[in-house]
C-alpha positions as CSV (number, residue, x, y, z in Angstrom):
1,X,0.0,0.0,0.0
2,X,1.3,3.5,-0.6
3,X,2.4,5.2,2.6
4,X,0.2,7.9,3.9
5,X,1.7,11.5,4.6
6,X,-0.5,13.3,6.8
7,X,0.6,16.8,7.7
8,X,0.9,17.2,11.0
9,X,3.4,18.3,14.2
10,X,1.9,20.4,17.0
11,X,-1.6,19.8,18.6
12,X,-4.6,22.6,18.0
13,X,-4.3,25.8,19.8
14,X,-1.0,25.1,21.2
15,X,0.7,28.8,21.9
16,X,4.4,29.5,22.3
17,X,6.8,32.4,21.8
18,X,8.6,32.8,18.5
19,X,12.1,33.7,19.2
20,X,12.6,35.7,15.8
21,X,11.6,39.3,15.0
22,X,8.8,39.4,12.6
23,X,8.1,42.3,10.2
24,X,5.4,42.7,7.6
25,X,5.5,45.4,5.1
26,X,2.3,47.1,2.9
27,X,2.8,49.9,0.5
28,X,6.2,50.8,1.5
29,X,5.6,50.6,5.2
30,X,6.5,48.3,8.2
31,X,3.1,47.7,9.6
32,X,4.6,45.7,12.3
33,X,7.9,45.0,13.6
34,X,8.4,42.9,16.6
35,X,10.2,40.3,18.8
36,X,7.0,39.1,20.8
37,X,5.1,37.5,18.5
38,X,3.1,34.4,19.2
39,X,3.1,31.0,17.3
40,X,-0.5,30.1,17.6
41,X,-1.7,26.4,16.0
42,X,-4.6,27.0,14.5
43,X,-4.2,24.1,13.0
44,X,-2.1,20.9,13.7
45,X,0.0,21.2,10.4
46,X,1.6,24.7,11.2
47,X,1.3,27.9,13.2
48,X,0.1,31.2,12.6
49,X,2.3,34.2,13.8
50,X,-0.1,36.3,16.2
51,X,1.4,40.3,16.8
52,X,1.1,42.3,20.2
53,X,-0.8,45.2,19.2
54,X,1.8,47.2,21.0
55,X,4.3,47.2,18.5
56,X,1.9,47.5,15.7
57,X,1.6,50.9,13.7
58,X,-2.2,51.1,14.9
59,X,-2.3,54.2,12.6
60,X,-2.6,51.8,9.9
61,X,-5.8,49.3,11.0
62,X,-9.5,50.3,10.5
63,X,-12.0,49.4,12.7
64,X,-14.6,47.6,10.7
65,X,-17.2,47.4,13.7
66,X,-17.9,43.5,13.6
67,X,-16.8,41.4,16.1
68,X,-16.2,37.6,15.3
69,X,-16.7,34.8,18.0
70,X,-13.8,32.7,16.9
71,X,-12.2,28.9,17.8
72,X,-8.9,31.7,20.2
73,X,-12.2,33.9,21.5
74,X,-13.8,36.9,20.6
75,X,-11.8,38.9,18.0
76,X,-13.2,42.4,16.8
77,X,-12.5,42.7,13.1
78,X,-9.9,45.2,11.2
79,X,-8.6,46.7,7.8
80,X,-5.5,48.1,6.9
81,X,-5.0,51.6,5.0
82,X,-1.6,52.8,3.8
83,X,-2.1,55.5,1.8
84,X,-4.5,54.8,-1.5
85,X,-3.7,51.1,-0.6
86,X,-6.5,49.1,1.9
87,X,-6.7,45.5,2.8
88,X,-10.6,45.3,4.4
89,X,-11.1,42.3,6.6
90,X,-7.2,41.9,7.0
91,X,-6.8,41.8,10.4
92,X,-8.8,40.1,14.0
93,X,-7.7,41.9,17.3
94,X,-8.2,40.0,20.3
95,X,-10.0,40.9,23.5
96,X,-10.1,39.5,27.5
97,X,-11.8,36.4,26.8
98,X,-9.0,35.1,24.2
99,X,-7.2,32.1,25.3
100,X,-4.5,32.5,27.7
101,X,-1.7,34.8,26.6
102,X,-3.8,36.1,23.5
103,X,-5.6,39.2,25.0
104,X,-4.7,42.0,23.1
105,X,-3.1,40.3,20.2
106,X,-3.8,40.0,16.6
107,X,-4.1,37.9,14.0
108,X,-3.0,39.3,10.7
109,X,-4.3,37.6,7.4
110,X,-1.3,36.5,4.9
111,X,-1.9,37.8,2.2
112,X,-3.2,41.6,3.1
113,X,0.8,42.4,3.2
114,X,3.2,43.4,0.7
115,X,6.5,40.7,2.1
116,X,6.7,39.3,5.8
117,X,10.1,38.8,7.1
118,X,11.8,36.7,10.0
119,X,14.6,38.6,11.1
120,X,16.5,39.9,7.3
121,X,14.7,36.8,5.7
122,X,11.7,37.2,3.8
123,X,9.2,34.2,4.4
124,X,5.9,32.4,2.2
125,X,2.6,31.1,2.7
126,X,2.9,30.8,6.0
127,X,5.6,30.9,9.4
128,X,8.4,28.1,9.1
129,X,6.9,25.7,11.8
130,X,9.7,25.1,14.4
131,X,8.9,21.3,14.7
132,X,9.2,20.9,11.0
133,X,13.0,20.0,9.4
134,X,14.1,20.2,6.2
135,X,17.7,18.7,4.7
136,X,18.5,19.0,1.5
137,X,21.6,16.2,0.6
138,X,23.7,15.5,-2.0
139,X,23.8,11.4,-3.1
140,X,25.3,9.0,-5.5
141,X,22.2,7.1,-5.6
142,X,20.6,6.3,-8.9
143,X,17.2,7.3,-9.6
144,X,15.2,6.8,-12.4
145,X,11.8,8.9,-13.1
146,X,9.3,7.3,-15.1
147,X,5.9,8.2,-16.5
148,X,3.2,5.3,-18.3
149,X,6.8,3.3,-18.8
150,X,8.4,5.8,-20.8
151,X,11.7,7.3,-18.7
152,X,11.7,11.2,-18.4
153,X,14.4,11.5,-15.9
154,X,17.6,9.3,-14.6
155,X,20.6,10.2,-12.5
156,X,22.9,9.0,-10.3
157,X,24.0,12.4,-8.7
158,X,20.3,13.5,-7.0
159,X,19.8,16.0,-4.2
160,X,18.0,14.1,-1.5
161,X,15.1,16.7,0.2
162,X,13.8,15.4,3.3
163,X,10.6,17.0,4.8
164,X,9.1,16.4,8.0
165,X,5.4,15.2,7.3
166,X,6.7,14.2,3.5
167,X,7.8,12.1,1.3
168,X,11.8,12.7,0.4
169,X,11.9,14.4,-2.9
170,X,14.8,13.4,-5.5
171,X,16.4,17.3,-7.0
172,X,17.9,16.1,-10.7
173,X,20.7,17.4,-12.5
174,X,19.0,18.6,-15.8
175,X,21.4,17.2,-17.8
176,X,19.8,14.0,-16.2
177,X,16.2,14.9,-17.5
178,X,14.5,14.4,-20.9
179,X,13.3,17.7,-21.8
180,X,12.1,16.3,-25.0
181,X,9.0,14.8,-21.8
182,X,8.3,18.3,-20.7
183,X,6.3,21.0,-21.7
184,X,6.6,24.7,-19.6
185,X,3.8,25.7,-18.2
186,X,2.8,29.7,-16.4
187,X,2.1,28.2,-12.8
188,X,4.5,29.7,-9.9
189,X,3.7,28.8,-6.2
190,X,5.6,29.4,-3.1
191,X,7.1,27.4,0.0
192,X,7.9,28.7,3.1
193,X,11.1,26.3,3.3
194,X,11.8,26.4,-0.3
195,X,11.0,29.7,-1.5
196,X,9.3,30.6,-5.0
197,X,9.5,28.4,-7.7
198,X,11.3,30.0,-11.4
199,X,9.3,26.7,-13.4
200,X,7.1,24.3,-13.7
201,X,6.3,22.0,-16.4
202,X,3.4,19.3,-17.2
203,X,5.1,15.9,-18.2
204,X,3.8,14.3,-21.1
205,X,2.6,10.2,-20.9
206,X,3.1,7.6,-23.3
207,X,0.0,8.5,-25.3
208,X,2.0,12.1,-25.8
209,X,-0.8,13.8,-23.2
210,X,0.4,16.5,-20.9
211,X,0.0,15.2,-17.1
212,X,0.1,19.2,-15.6
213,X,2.6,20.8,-13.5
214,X,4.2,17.3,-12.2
215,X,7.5,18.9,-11.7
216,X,9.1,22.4,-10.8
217,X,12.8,23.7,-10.1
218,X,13.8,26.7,-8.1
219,X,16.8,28.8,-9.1
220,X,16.9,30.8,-5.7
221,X,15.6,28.9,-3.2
222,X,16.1,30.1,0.4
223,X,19.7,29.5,2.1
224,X,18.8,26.3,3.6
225,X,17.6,24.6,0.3
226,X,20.7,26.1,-2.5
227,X,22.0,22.7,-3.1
228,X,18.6,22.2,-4.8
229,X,19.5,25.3,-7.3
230,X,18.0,24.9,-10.4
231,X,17.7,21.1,-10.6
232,X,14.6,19.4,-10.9
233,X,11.9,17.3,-9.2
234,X,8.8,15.2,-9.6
235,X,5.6,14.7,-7.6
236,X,6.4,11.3,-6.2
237,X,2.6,11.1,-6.2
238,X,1.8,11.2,-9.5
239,X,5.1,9.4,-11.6
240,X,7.0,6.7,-10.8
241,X,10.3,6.4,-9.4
242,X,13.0,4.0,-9.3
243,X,15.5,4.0,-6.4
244,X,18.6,1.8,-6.9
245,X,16.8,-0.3,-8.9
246,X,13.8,-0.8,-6.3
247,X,10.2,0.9,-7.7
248,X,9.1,2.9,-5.2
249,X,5.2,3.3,-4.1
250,X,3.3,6.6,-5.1
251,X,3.0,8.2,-1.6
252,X,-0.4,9.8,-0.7
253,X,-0.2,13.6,0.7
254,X,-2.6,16.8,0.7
255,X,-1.0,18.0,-2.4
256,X,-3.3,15.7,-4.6
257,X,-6.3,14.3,-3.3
């Protein structure tokens, strides 16, 4: 049976200090800069940063009058205005009956800001979650990609990328890969371990149909991941790959369902 990835790491609702300053930026200004921030599990999978309203510009939020009962308590609901530039329903400010720790903090929505940063460091999607690692390692094993039999991809000099929560992910050479297989396509997404991606491409099957945006490369990852730099990798879910000569099973993860 192919192994089951669940996301997952920290239980619901669990709070604890971030040990970083954290910055987010709107219009050309720093709406927030602070070294109190909150990790706040929303969710098991990862955290949500939560700000002290303190050391936020409160120039900046709108008070939109509605107040939300939510899961952390009652949370009385903001916009932000920087000049010509407003984000309604971007922001949830706490009150008393918050869980512990939370009164008087808020809950900023991702994408009402320009760039969030920890420390110099910009940061995607979401805040790197502390209990999550990610090692990117260099290998002489051979791996061979394959799609409806036909090979698109074989190497013997593959960057290992091991994920907490998924399955390792083979980085090729693209020297290694058959371009001849794969067809460019406009979709970018981001990673908050990773960074933005520069490609993707759908892969094409035997029959000479495109399977869509089955494989990606980055050509500036962040720090952690630059032995990954422009090489290429596969959704383990959707082709098939070949680990010193042992087929490996398609894992199952949230990515396809």
């Amino acid at each position: 049976m192919p192994r089951d990835f669940p996301p997952m790491i920290a239980a619901v609702d669990l709070i604890e200090p971030a040990p970083r300053r954290v910055r987010a930026t709107l219009g050309g200004r720093t709406v927030f800069d602070t070294t109190r921030a909150l990790y706040v599990w929303e969710w098991a999978n990862y955290p949500q940063y939560y700000i002290p309203l303190a050391d936020i510009a409160v120039e900046l939020l709108v008070d939109e009058d509605h107040e939300q009962k939510r899961q952390q308590g009652t949370a009385r609901q903001h916009g932000i205005k920087v000049g010509e530039v407003e984000k309604p329903r971007a922001a949830r400010v706490f009150g008393p009956d918050a869980l512990a720790g939370l009164d008087g903090y808020v809950r900023f929505e991702w994408t009402a800001f320009d760039a969030w940063y920890e420390e110099d460091e910009r940061i995607y999607v979401h805040p790197r979650n502390p209990y999550v690692r990610v090692d990117a390692l260099r290998s002489t094993r051979r791996v061979r990609v394959e799609l409806d039999g036909v090979v698109v991809a074989e190497s013997d000099s593959p960057v290992m990328v091991f994920e907490t929560g998924l399955p390792t992910r083979y980085y090729l050479n693209r020297t290694d890969v058959d371009f001849s297989r794969l067809v460019p396509t406009e979709t970018v997404t981001e990673c908050p371990y990773k960074g933005t991606t520069s490609q993707y491409w759908s892969v094409l099957g035997a029959d000479g149909v495109a399977h869509p945006d089955l494989a990606w490369s980055y050509e500036f990852p962040t720090r952690q991941l630059l032995p990954i730099t422009g090489m290429i990798a596969f959704y383990n879910e959707k082709v098939d790959h070949v680990l010193d000569g042992v087929p490996l099973e398609r894992p199952v993860t949230h990515f396809f369902k």
